[in-house]
NUTIPA-754261 format. One record per residue (C-alpha): residue number from 1; residue in one letter; x, y, z. Coordinates in nm, 3 decimals, always signed. Example, Ala and Ser with C-alpha at 12.3 -4.5 7.8 and 13.67 -1.06 7.14 Angstrom:
{1; A; {+1.230; -0.450; +0.780}} {2; S; {+1.367; -0.106; +0.714}} 
# end
This chain:
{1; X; {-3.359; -0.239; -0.223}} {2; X; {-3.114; -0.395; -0.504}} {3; X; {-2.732; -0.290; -0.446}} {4; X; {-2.537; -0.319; -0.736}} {5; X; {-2.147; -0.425; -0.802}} {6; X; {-1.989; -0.359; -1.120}} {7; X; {-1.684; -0.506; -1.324}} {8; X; {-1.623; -0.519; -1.731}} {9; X; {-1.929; -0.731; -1.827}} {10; X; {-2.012; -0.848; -1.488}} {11; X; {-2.300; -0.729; -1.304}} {12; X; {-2.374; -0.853; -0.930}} {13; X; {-2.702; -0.807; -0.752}} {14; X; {-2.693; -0.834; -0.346}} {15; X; {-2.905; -0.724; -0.097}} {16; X; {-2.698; -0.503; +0.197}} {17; X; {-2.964; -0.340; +0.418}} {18; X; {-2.946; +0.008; +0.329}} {19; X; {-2.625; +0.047; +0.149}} {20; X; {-2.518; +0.059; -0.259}} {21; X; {-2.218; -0.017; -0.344}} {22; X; {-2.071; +0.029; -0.694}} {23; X; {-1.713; -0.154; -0.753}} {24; X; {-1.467; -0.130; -1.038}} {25; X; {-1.212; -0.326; -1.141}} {26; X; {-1.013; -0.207; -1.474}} {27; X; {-0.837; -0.518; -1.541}} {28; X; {-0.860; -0.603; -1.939}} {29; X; {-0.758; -0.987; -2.003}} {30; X; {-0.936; -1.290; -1.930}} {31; X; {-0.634; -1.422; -1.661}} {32; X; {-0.701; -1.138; -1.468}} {33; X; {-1.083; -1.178; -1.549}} {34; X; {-1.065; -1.463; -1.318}} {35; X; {-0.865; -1.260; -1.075}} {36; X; {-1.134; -1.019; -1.090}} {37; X; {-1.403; -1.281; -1.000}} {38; X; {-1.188; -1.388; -0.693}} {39; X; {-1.190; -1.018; -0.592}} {40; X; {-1.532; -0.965; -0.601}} {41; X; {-1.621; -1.293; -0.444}} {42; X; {-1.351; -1.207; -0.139}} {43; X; {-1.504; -0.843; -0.121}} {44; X; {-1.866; -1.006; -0.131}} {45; X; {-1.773; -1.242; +0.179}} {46; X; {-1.590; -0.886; +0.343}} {47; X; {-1.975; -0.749; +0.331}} {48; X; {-2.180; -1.021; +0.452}} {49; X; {-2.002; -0.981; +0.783}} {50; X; {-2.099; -0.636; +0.800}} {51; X; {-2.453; -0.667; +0.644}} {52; X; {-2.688; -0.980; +0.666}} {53; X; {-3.020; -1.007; +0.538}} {54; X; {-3.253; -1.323; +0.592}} {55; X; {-3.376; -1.230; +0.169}} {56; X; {-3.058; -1.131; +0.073}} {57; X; {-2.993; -1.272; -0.331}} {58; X; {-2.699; -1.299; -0.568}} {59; X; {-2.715; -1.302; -0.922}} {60; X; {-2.498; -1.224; -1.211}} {61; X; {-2.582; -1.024; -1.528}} {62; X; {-2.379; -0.954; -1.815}} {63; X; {-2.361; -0.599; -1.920}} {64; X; {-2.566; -0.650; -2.236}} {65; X; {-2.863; -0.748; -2.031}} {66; X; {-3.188; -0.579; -2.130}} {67; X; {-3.205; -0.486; -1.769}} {68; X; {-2.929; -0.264; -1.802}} {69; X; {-2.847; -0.154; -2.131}} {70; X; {-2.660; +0.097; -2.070}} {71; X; {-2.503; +0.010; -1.726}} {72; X; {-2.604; +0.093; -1.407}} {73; X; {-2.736; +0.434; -1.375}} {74; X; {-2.863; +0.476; -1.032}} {75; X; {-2.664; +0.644; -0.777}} {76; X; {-2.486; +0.468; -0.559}} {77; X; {-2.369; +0.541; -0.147}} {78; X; {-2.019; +0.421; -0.259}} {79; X; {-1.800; +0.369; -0.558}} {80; X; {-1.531; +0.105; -0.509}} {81; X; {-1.277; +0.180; -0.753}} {82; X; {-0.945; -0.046; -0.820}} {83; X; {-0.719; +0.185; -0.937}} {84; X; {-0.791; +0.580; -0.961}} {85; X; {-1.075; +0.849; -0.909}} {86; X; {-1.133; +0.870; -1.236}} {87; X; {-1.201; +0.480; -1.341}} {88; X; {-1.521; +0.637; -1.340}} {89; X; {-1.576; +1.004; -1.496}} {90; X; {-1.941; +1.028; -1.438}} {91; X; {-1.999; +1.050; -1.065}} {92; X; {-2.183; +1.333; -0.878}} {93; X; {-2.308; +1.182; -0.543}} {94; X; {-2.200; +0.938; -0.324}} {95; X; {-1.818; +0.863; -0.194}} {96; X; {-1.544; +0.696; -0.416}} {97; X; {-1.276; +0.517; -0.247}} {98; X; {-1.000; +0.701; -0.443}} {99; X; {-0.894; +1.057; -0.396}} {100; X; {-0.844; +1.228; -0.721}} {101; X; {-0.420; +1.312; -0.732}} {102; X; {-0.319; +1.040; -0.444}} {103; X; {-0.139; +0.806; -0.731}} {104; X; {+0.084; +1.068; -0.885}} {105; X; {+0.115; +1.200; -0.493}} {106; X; {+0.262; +0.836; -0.358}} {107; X; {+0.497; +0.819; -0.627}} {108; X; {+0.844; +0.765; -0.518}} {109; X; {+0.954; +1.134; -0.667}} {110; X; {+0.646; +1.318; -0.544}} {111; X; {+0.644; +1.138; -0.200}} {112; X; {+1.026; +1.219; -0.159}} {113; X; {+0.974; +1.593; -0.281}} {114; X; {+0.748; +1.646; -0.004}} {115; X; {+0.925; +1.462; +0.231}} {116; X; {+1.213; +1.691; +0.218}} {117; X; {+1.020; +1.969; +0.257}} {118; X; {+0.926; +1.928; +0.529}} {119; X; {+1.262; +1.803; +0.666}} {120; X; {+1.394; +2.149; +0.546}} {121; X; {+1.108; +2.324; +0.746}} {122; X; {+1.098; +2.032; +1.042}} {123; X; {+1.437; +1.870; +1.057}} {124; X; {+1.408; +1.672; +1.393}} {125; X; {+0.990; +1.591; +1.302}} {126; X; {+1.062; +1.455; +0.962}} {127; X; {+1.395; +1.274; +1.019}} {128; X; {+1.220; +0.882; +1.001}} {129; X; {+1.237; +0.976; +0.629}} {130; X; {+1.573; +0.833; +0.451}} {131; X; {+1.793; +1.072; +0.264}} {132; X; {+1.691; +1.084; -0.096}} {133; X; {+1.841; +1.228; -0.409}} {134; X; {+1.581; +1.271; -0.750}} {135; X; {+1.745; +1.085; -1.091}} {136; X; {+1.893; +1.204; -1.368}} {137; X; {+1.812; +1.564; -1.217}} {138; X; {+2.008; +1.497; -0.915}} {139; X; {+2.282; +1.293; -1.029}} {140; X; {+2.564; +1.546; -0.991}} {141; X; {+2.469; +1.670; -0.706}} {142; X; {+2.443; +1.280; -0.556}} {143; X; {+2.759; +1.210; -0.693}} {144; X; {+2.950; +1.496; -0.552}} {145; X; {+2.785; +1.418; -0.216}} {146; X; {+2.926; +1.080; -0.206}} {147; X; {+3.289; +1.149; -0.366}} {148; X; {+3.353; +1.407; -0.059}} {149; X; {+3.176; +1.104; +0.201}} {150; X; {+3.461; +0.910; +0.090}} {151; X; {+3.759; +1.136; +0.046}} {152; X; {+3.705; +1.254; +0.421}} {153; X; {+3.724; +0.846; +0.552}} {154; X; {+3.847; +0.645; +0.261}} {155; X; {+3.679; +0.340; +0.483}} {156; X; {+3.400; +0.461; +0.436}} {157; X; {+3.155; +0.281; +0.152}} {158; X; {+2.813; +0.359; +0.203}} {159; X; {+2.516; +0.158; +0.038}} {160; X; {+2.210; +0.295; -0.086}} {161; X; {+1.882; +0.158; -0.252}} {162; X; {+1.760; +0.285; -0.606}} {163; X; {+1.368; +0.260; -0.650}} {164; X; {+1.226; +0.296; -1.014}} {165; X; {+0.952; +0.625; -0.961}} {166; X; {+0.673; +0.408; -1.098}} {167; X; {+0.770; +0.053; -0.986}} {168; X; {+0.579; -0.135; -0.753}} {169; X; {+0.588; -0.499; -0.566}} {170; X; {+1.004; -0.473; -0.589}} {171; X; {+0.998; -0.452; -0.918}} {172; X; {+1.337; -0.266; -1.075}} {173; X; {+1.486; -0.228; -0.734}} {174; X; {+1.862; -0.272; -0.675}} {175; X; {+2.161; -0.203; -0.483}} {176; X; {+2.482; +0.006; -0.529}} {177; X; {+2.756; +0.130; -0.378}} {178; X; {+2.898; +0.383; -0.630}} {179; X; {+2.719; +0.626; -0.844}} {180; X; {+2.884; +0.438; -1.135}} {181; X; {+2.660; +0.173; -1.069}} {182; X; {+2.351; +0.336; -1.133}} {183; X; {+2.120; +0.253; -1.460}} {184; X; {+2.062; +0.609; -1.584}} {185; X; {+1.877; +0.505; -1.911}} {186; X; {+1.604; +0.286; -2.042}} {187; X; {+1.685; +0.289; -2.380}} {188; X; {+1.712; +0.605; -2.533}} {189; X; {+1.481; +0.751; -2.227}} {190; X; {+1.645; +0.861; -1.865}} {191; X; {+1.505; +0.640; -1.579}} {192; X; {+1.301; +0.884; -1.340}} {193; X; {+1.387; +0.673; -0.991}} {194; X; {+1.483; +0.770; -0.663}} {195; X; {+1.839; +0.669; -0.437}} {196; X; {+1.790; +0.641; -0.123}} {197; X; {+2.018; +0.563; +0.195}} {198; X; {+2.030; +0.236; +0.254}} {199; X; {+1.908; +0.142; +0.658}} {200; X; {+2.259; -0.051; +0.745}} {201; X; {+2.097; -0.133; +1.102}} {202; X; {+1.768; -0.296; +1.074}} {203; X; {+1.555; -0.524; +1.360}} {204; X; {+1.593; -0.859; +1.333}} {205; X; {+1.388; -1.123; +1.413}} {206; X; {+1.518; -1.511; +1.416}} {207; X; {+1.828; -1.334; +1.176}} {208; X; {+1.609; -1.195; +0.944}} {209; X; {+1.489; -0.841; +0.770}} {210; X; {+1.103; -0.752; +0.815}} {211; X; {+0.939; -0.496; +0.718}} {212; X; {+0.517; -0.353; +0.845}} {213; X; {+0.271; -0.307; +0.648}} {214; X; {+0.018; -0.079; +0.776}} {215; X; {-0.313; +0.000; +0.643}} {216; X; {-0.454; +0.382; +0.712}} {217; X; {-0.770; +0.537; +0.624}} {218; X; {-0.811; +0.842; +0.515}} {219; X; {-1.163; +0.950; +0.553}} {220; X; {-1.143; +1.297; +0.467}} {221; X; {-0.886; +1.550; +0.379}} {222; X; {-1.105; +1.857; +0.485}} {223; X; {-1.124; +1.864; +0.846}} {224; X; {-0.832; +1.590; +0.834}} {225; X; {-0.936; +1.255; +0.942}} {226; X; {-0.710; +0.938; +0.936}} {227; X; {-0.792; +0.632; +1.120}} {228; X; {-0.494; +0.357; +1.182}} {229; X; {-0.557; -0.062; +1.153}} {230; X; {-0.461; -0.165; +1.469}} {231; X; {-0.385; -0.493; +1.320}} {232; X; {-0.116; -0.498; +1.006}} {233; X; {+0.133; -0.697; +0.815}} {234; X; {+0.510; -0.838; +0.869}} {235; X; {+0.681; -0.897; +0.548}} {236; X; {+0.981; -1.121; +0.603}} {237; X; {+1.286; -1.187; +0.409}} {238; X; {+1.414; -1.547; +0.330}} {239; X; {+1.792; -1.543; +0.331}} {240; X; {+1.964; -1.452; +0.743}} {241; X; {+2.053; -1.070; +0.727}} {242; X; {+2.414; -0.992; +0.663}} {243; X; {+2.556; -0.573; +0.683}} {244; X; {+2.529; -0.518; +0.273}} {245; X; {+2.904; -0.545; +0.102}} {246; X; {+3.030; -0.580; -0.315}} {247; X; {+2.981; -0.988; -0.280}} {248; X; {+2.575; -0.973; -0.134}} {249; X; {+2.421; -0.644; -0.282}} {250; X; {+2.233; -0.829; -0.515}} {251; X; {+2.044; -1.122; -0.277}} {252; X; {+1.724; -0.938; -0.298}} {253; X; {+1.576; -1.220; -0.058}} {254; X; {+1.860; -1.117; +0.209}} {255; X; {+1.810; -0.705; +0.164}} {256; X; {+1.431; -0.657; +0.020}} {257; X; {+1.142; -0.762; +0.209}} {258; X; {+0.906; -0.712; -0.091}} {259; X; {+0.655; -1.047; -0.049}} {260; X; {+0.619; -1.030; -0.414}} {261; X; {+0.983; -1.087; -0.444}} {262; X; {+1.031; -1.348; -0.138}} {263; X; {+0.756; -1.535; -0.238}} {264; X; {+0.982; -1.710; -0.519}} {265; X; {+1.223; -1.811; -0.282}} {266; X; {+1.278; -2.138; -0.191}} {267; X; {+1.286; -2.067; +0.159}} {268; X; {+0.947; -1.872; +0.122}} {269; X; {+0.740; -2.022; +0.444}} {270; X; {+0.334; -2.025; +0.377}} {271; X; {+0.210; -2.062; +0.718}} {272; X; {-0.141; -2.131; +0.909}} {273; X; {-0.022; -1.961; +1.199}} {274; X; {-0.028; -1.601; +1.274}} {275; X; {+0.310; -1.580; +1.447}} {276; X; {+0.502; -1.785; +1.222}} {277; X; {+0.609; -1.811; +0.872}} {278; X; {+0.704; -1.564; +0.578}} {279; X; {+0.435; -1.304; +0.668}} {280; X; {+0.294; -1.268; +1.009}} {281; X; {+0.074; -1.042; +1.190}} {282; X; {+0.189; -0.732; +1.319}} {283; X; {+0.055; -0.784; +1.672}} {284; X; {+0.222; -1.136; +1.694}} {285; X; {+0.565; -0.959; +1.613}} {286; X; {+0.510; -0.710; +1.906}} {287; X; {+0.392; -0.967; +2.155}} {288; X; {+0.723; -1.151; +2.101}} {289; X; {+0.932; -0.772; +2.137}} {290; X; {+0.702; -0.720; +2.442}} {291; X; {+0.820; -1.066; +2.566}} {292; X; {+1.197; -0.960; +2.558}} {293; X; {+1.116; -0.620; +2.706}} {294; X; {+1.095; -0.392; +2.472}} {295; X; {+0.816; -0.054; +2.495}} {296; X; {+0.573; -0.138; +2.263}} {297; X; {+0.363; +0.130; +2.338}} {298; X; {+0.614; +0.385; +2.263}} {299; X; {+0.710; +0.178; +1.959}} {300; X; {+0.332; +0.221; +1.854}} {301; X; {+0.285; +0.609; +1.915}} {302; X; {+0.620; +0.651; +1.690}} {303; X; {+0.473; +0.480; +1.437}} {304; X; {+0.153; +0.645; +1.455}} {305; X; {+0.379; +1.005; +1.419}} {306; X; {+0.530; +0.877; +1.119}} {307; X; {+0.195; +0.834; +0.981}} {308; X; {+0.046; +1.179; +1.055}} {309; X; {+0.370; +1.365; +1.019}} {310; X; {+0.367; +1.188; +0.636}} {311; X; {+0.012; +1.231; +0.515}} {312; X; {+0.053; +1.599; +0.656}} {313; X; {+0.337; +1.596; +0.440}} {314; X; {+0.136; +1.558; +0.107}} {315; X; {-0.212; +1.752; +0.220}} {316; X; {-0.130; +2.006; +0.065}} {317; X; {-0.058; +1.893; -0.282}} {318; X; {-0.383; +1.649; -0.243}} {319; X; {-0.610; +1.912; -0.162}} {320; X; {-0.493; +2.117; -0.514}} {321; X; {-0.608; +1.779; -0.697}} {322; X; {-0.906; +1.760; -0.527}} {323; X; {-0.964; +2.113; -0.641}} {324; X; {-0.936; +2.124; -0.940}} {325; X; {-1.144; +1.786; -0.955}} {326; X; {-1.439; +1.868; -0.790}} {327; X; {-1.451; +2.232; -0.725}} {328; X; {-1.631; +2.373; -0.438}} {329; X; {-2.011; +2.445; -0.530}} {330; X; {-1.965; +2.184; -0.803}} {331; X; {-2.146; +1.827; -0.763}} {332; X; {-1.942; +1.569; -0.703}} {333; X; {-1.853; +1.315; -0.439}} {334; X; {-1.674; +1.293; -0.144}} {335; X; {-1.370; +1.055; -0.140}} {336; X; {-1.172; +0.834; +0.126}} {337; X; {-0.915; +0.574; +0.087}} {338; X; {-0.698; +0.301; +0.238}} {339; X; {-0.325; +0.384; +0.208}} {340; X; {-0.049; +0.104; +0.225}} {341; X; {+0.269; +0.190; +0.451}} {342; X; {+0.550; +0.018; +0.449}} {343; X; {+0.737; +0.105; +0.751}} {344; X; {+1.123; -0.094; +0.887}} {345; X; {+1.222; -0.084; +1.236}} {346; X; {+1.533; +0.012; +1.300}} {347; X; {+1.773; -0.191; +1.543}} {348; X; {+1.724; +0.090; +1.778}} {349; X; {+1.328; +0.009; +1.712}} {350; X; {+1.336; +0.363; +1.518}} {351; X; {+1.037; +0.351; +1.268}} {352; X; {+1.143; +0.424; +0.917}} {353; X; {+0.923; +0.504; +0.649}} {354; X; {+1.029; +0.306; +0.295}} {355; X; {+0.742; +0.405; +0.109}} {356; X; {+0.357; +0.461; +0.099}} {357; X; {+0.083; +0.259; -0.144}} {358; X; {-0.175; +0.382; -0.309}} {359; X; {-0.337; +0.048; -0.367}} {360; X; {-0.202; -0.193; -0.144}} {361; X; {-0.343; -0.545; -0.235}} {362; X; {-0.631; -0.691; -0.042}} {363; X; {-0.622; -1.034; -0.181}} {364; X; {-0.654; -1.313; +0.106}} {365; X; {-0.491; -1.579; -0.107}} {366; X; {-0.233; -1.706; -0.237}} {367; X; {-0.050; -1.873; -0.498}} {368; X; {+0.030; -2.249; -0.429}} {369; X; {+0.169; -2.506; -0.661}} {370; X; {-0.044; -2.814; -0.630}} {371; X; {+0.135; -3.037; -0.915}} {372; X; {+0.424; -2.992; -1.117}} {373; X; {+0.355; -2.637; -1.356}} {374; X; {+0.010; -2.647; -1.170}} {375; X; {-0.085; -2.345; -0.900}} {376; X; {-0.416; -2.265; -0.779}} {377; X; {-0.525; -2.037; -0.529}} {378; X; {-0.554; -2.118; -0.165}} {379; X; {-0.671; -1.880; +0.160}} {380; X; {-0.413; -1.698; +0.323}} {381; X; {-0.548; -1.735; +0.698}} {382; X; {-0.315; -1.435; +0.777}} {383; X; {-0.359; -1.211; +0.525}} {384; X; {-0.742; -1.306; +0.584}} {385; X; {-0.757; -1.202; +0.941}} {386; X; {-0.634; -0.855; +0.873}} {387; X; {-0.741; -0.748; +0.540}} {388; X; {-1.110; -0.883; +0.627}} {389; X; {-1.049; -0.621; +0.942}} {390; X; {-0.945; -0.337; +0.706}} {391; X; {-1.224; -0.353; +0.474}} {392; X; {-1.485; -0.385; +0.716}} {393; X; {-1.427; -0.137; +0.951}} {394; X; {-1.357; +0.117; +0.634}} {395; X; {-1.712; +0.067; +0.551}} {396; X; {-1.827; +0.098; +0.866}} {397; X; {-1.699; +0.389; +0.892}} {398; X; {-1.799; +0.545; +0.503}} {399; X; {-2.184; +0.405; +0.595}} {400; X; {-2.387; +0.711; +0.537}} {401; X; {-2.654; +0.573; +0.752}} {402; X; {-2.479; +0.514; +1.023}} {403; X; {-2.389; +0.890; +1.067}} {404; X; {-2.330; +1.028; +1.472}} {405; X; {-2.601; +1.343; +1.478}} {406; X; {-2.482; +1.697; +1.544}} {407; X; {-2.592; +1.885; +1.825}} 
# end
């Protein structure tokens, strides 16, 4: 039985015992063409440790082949879309690895909306979320909050982070320590962003800010499933920590631990190991906080809170989406979908939640200059060891043939 992968003019025929998989990637220029190809090679590999087949094939067909005029047509078990639900309008069967809504739900705004409230309903359950103020609409009410901070202790000057609503991999993100400071406008248009408190105390690890990536599944929102990698990232800054003041609030590689942004630092370390270097493991980073003593199990089960307590948070709101997408009676798929959190630790080894990811990257490579102006792509052993993880126990888990019976 033929499975079939899909991206813009690319058809890929492999044999996978029992399962189809459909995948889409809606990137439209030739650069990211090639990207696309890496993807879909990487994501091949991913399989062939799940499902191996001594006739298993691969072939490519362009999308003008005779053999499939019109594109594929045949159901498929699962659709692997790369950005939304609806990359694809025309599914009635199967599972899509998207759930209509989660984008818009995971944006800064949205996600801090239903954050706070449920810290009005569940202040001591919901309190690993930073304060957070909405811009423009809560601009007066943020400034007003921060002139009486600082006429009760005039030594007082908190910090706080500003996050564009839409922006992604660090992008827009600054510092400030007045509400003067804030960019209200894109041109003629008002910036929708969120300011945040800014964690003064974070862990530290040889002087430096880190931050964990975690990848969750959601398998279903209806009865409520989520499943937790065991394994995830550690995102590390590349300039020694320092408490935030006027001179350093803009040394991104001291304050954000963003890889996209620390990767252009000098002091950006690509390593071989898992426990060393730039980005790490997760478990390598609790074995060495074991080491000194600390309770990793009860570091664990507070991260594992923060996760419930926050997809709780926006099950509600999903399930509306969902809804109104594929109403009950009305063909359609089921969906699931891996979920990016980026968590800090605080010095007290307090979980905080900075934000969650719709479509956290699974790319096990990275960028490497091999020449002067010339970068190709190399494997990323550590991203490669847990991302490979990820994405085969999700589909493991979504194989409709491999289905517990009911009693």
């Amino acid at each position: 039985m033929r499975r079939c992968v899909q991206t813009f003019g690319l058809y890929c025929i492999h044999a996978l015992e029992a399962l189809h998989i459909f995948i889409l990637w809606p990137y439209p220029n030739s650069f990211q063409t090639v990207h696309i190809s890496q993807m879909v090679t990487s994501l091949f590999w991913f399989l062939s440790l799940l499902y191996k087949s001594n006739n298993s094939y691969f072939s490519t067909r362009s999308s003008s082949s005779p053999q499939f005029p019109l594109g594929r047509r045949a159901a498929c078990d699962i659709y692997w879309h790369g950005v939304s639900f609806h990359d694809n309008e025309n599914i009635v069967s199967g599972q899509v690895n998207k759930f209509p809504g989660m984008v818009e739900m995971l944006r800064k705004i949205n996600l801090s909306r239903a954050m706070r409230t449920m810290q009005e309903l569940f202040p001591e359950e919901y309190d690993f979320y930073p304060r957070s103020w909405i811009l423009p609409e809560e601009y007066q009410q943020f400034s007003a909050q921060i002139r009486m901070v600082k006429e009760r202790d005039t030594t007082v000057s908190p910090t706080f982070i500003v996050k564009p609503d839409g922006g992604s991999q660090g992008d827009g993100i600054y510092l400030i320590r007045d509400p003067s400071d804030l960019k209200l406008m894109v041109g003629a248009q008002p910036k929708q962003a969120v300011v945040q408190e800014y964690i003064h105390k974070p862990l530290l690890i040889d002087k430096l800010k880190f931050d964990i990536r975690l990848y969750v599944l959601i398998k279903s929102l209806e009865p409520l499933e989520i499943y937790i990698a065991k394994e995830g990232l550690t995102r590390f800054c590349t300039e020694p920590y320092q408490e935030p003041t006027q001179k350093n609030l803009s040394h991104v590689f001291m304050h954000l631990t963003n890889y996209s942004l620390n990767v252009h630092s000098g002091n950006f370390v690509h390593s071989d190991s898992q426990s060393t270097g730039s980005k790490r493991t997760l478990s390598s980073v609790l074995y060495r906080l074991a080491a000194k003593g600390v309770d990793i199990k009860r570091v664990w089960s507070d991260i594992i809170a923060l996760v419930i307590k926050s997809v709780i948070a926006v099950v509600p709101e999903l399930k509306l989406h969902y809804q109104a997408d594929i109403p009950p009676g009305k063909p359609g798929p089921t969906c699931f979908q891996i979920l990016g959190f980026d968590i800090l630790l605080m010095k007290n080894l307090k979980p905080v939640l900075l934000e969650v990811n719709s479509n956290p990257s699974m790319r096990i490579e990275h960028e490497q200059e091999v020449a002067p102006g010339v970068s190709e792509y190399v494997p990323s052993p550590v991203d490669e060891h847990v991302k490979v993880g990820v994405i085969r126990d999700t589909l493991r888990l979504m194989d409709p043939f491999n289905k517990k019976p009911t009693v």
